[in-house]
C-alpha positions as protocol buffer text, in pm:
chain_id: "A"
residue {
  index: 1
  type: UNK
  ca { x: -5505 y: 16196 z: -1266 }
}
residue {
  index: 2
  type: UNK
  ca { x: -5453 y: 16515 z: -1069 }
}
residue {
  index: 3
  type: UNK
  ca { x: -5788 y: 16562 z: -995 }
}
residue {
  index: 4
  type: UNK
  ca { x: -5840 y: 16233 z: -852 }
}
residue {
  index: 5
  type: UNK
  ca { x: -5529 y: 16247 z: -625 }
}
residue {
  index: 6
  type: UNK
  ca { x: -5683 y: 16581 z: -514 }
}
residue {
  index: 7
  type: UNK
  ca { x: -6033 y: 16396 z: -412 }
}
residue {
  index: 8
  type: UNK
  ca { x: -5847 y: 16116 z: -266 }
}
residue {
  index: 9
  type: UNK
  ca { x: -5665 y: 16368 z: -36 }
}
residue {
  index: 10
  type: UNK
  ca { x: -5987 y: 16581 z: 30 }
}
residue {
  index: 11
  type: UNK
  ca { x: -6241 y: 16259 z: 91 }
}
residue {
  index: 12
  type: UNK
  ca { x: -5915 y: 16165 z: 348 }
}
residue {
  index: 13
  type: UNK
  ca { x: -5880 y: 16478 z: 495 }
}
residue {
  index: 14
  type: UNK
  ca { x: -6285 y: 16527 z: 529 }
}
residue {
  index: 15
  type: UNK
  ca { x: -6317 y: 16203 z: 700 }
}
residue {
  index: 16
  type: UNK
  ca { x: -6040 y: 16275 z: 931 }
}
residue {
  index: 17
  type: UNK
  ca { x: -6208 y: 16568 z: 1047 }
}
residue {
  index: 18
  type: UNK
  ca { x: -6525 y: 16379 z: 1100 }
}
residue {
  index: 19
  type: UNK
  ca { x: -6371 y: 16136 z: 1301 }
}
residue {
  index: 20
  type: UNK
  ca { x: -6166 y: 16377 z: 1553 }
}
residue {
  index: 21
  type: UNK
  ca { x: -6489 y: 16598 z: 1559 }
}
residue {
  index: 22
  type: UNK
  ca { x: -6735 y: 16209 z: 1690 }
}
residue {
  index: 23
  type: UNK
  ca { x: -6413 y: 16184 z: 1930 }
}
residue {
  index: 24
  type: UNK
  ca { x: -6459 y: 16510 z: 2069 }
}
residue {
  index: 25
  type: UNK
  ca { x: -6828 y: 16500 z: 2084 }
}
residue {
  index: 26
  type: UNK
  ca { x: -6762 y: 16164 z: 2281 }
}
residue {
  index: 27
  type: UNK
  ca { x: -6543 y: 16323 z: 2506 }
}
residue {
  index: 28
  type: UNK
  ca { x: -6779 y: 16599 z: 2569 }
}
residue {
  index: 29
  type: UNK
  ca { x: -7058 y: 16390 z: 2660 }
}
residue {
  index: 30
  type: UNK
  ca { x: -6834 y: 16156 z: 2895 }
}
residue {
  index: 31
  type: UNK
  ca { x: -6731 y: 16453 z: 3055 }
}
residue {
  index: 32
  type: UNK
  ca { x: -7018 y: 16616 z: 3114 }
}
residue {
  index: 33
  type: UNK
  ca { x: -7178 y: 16226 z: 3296 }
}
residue {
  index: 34
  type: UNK
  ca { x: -6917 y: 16289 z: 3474 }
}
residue {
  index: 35
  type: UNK
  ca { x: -6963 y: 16609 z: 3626 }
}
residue {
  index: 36
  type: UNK
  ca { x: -7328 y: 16495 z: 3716 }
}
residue {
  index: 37
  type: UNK
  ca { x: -7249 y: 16229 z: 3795 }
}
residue {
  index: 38
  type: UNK
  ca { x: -7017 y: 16404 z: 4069 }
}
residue {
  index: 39
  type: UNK
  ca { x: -7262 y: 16630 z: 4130 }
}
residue {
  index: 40
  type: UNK
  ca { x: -7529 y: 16400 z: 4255 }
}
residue {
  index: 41
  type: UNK
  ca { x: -7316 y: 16208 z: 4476 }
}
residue {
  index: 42
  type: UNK
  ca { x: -7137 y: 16555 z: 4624 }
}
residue {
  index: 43
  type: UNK
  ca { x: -7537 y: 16697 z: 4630 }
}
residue {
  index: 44
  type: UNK
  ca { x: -7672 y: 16407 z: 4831 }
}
């Protein structure tokens, strides 16, 4: 019973960290089209 409980909270705790680590990719990525975005229209 233990052990289960303790891959129930690890499988949680593992996807968790997935998900906040896709959201930060995403983040990255939006920032980043951003910037060039900026860039470009600042550049011409």
């Amino acid at each position: 019973m233990g052990n289960s409980l303790h891959n129930k909270i690890y499988l949680g705790r593992s996807s968790l960290v997935f998900g906040s680590k896709r959201l930060q990719v995403l983040f990255i990525l939006g920032a980043v089209a951003c910037v060039g975005l900026g860039w470009l229209a600042i550049r011409s």
